[in-house]
C-alpha angles and dihedrals in degrees: 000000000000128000087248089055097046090048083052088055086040094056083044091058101252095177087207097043099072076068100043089042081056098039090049093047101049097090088051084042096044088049087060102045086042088062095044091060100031079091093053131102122273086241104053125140096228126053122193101262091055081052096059096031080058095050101042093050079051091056100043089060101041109087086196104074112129114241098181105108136351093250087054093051089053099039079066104049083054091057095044087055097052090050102045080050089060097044085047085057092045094055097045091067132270119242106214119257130267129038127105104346114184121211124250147186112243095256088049090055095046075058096045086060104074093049095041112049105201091050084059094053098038085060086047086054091037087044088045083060098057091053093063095053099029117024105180088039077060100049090040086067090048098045092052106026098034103023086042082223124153125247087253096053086038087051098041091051095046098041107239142108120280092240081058087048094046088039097053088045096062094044091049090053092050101042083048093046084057101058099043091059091040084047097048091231086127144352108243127194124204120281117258 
């Protein structure tokens, strides 16, 4: 039985389904997880199948999660892992703002976050604010950066054509660039 099956018995209210939707999706799920912390550190705390275990316990608790579509259902473990990573920060210890900051490209930065912690946390603040103003940009970010997803997948489960994928992209970098350095999470030179 396919994921798009088992969401059908889930919006039913399959009381099991919520489980073997679970079950069908971890080796999608673990795939992502797998790319989000392929850029970490070889000694990190956290490998990628703790990462899914987490979320899915997160999900299977979560009487929220959106059934809808496929593409919903993945758009949301995205965002669970983003958020578990920035507990996971938050946890770890926060060394307090300011000192010697070095500058970074934007895809430096998205590195130097997993190795400095407030920076991390200042792009999930930074990230929360788009949101705000820009809600598929945003999910756009989570979907690539966090749920280690391509522009196609990202495309095909939002909907949307891959240029809008690759345009948002680009936008959401920039306007991200922008309030790091206005926020002061990292300075941030210009890209090459």
């Amino acid at each position: 039985m396919d994921i798009t099956q088992k969401l059908r018995q889930a919006r039913e209210g399959d009381r099991d389904a919520r489980a073997n939707l679970i079950e069908a999706a971890y080796d999608d799920l673990r795939r992502l997880a797998m790319g989000k912390m392929a850029d970490e550190q070889q000694n990190h705390t956290l490998t990628s199948t703790a990462l899914v275990h987490e979320v899915s316990m997160k999900m299977l608790d979560d009487s929220h999660v959106p059934m809808a579509s496929r593409g919903q259902f993945f758009a949301y473990a995205s965002k669970a892992m983003r958020n578990f990573l920035i507990d996971h920060a938050r946890t770890r210890g926060r060394q307090k703002r300011g000192g010697d900051r070095k500058k970074f490209s934007f895809e430096e930065a998205m590195v130097a976050c997993h190795e400095q912690r407030d920076e991390f946390l200042a792009l999930n603040e930074a990230l929360t604010a788009l949101a705000e103003l820009e809600p598929r940009k945003a999910q756009v970010v989570e979907m690539r950066y966090f749920g280690g997803m391509s522009n196609q997948e990202i495309a095909s489960t939002l909907e949307i054509s891959l240029a809008t994928v690759k345009r948002d992209w680009e936008v959401a970098k920039a306007w991200l660039l922008r309030q790091l350095r206005h926020d002061g999470g990292a300075d941030v030179c210009k890209e090459p």
